[in-house]
N, C-alpha and C positions, 0 to 999 in steps of 0.2 A: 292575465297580466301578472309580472314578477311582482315580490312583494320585496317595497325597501323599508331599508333597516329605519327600525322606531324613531331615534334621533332623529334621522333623516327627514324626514316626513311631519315629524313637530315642527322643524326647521322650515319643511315646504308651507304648513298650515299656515303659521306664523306670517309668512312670504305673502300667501295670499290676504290674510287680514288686515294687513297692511296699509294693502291698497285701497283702503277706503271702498271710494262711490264706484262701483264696476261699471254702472250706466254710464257715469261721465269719462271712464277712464276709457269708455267703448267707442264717446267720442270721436270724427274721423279718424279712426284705428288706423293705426300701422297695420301696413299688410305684409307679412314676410311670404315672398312668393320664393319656393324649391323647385329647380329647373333646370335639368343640365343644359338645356339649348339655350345659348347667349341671346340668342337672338328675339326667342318665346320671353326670356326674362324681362327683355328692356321695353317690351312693348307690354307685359302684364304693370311694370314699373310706371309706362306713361299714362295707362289707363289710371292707374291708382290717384297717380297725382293729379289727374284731370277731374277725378272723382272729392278731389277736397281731401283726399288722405294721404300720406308718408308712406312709403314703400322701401321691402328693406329685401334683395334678392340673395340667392345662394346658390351653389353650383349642387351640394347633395345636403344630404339629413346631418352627414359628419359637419358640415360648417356651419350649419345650423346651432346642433346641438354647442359646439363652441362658442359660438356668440351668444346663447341660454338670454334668448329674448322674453321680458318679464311684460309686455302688454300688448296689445294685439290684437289678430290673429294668423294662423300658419293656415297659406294654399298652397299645397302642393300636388304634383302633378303625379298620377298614377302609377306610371314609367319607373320613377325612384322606390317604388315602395317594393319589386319583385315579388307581387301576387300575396305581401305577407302585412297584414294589417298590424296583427297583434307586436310584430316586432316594433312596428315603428312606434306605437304608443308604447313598449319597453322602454325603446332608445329615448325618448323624450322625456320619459317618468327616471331613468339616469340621469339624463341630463337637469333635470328639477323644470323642467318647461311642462307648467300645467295649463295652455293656452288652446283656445278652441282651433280644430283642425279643419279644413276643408280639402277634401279631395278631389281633384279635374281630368278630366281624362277624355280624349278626342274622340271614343268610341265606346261610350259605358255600356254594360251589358247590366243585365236583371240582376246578377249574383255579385257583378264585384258591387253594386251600388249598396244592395243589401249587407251582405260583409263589410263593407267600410263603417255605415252606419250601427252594424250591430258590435263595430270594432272597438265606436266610438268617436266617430268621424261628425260634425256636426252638420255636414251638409253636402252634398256630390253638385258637381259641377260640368257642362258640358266643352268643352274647348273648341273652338276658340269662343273667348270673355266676349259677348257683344256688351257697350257702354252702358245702354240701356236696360240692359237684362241683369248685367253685373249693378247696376245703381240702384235698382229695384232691391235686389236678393243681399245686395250690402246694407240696408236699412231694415232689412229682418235679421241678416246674422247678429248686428249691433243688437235688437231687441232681444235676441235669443243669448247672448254671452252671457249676462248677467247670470240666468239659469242655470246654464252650460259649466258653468265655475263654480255655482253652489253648489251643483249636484258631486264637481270635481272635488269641492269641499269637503262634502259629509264621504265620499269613499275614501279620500288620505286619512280623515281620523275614525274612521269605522276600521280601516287597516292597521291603526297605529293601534287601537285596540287589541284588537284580534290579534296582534303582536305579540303581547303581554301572557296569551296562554301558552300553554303547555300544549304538546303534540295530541296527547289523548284525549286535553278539554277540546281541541279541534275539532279531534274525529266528532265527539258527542255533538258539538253545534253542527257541526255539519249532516250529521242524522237527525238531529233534530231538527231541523230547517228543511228535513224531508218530511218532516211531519212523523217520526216515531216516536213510540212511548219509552219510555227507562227499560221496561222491556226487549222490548224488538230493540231495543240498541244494544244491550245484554247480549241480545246473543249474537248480534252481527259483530260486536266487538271479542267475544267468547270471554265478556267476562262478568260477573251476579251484577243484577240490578242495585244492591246495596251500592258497591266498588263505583255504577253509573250514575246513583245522585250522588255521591260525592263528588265526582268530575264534575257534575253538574252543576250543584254549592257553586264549588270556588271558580268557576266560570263563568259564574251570572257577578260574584262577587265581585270579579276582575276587572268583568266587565260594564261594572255600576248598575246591571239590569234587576229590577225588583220584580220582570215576569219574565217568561220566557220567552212573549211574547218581541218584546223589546232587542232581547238577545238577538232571534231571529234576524228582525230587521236589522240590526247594524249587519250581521252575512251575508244579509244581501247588497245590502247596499255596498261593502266591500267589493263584491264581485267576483269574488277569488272563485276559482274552479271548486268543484265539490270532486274529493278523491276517492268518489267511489261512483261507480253507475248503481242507480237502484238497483234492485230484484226483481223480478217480473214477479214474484211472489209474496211482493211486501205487503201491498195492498189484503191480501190472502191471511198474511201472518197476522196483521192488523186486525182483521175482522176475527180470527180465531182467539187474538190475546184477550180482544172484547168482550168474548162468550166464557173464556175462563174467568175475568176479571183480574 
């Protein structure tokens, strides 16, 4: 997922802490249902309201992202998304809509369900909504938001973080998060292990970590892609830095 600018993203944090009690605000949620079919819209719309909750429809993601609805949550329908997950959580993280997603789709296969979910999608959906099955699975999505926004929590200021360094304290977290030593980063970056705890210093410093350990985890939980594929030979380099010390 793209990464927005620092301000941006304080800005977003802020936006979430705001809103207080998430349980209560999950309250009969607003459902924003995405649907180009008018007709799939008005009847996801009456289920809503039949269900005790506000519904709020859209013709695609662009009228959405316009209206930057701030409580909720977004169903949308699989059709709009063009086989690309990761865009739509782009287009949404522009738009500052950090609100839990649900995917539906009339004919899920094994791979889009997994891809949504590992997109970041909080729940797949079969279409058409039965009342019954939709009342059920709406009193877990409600228990599960709460979650869903923390966890969306710690990755906007784990990102806001990670923001603050330099391109080559990057690289260093980002080998190091592979598990290399000062070492094995040395030479994957081609440059002395001296040159790589000082990246390392003012990287933990940056980033308030008092072990490395700490550092770590904020990278992950960011989520950002790692820029490099391992080596098939890291593991190898590792055990031989071992035996040198």
């Amino acid at each position: 997922m793209s990464l927005t600018h620092p301000k941006r993203m304080s800005e977003d944090l802020t936006g979430l802490e705001k809103r207080g009690n998430l349980a209560a605000m999950m309250q009969n949620p607003t459902i924003h249902f995405v649907d180009s079919d008018s007709r799939s819209r008005a009847e996801h719309a009456r289920l809503a309201y039949s269900l005790g909750s506000h519904a709020e429809v859209y013709a695609d993601c662009e009228e959405l992202c316009l209206s930057r609805p701030q409580s909720g949550l977004i169903l949308i329908c699989e059709d709009m998304l063009g086989g690309d997950v990761d865009a739509l959580f782009r287009q949404l993280e522009r738009a500052e809509i950090f609100l839990p997603v649900v995917i539906a789709a009339r004919e899920p296969n094994l791979e889009s369900v997994v891809d949504a979910i590992k997109g970041g999608a909080l729940y797949y959906l079969q279409l058409p909504l039965r009342r019954e099955q939709f009342a059920a699975i709406l009193d877990q999505l409600m228990e599960e938001a709460e979650a869903h926004l923390s966890a969306r929590r710690k990755l906007i200021e784990a990102r806001q973080r990670i923001a603050q360094l330099s391109k080559r304290e990057k690289e260093v977290l980002d080998w190091l998060a592979s598990g290399c030593s000062n070492k094995l980063i040395a030479r994957h970056l081609s440059i002395s292990p001296r040159t790589v705890e000082i990246h390392r210093a003012n990287m933990m410093d940056k980033l308030g970590a008092d072990h490395a350990a700490k550092a770590v985890r904020l990278w992950l939980e960011a989520e950002l892609p790692s820029a490099h594929e391992e080596d098939t030979d890291t593991k190898e380099d590792m055990q031989d830095l071992r035996r040198i010390g």
